[in-house]
N, C-alpha and C positions, 0 to 999 in steps of 0.2 A: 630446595636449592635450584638458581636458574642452571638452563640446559643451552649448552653450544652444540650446535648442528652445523657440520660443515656438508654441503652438498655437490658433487665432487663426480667427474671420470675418471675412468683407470691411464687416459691419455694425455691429461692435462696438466702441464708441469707446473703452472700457477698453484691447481689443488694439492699438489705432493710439497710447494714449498710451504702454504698457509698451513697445512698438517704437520711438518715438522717443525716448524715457530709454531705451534700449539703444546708440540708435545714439549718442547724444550723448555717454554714454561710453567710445563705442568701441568697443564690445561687439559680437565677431560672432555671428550666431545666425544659424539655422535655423527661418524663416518656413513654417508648415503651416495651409494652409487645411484646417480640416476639414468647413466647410461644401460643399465641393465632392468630398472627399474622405472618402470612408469607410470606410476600410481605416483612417487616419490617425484620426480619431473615434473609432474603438474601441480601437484604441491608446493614446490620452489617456484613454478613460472607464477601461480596464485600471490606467493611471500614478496616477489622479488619484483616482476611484473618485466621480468627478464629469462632467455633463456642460456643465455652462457654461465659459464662456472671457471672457480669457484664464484656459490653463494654461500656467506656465515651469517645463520642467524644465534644472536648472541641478546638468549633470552627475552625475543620479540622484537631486539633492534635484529635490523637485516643489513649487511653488508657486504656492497660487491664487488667481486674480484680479492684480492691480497692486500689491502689497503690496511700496515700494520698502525700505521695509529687511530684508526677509525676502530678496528680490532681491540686495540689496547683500551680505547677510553671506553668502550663498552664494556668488556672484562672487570675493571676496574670499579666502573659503573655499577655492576651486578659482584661488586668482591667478588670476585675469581681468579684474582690477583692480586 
């Protein structure tokens, strides 16, 4: 089954809204702080070749920022939706 990773700080209001438009549709993901985490931070900068957040990656497509329909057509993409 593909995997949604949202990569995310605890300060960031963009990551708290793309997390709850996840959860509302049901969507499960994989929540990574990378402000606490930095193994996980260079990972996303690797993914995304960026360092702000959010970053979704959504089963190898990468998506940045809160951009729901970019979101959606991946989901969909990968039935997860």
């Amino acid at each position: 089954m593909a995997k949604v990773i949202v990569y995310s700080t605890t300060t960031c209001p963009y990551c708290v809204m793309v997390k709850d438009w996840l959860k509302g549709k049901k969507v499960e993901f994989e929540d990574i702080n990378v402000g606490i985490n930095q193994e996980k931070a260079r990972e996303m900068i690797q993914k995304s070749g960026q360092m702000g957040v959010p970053v979704v990656d959504v089963a190898g497509s990468i998506i940045l920022g809160f951009d729901r329909l970019k979101i959606e057509e991946a989901l969909k993409k990968n039935k997860l939706i």
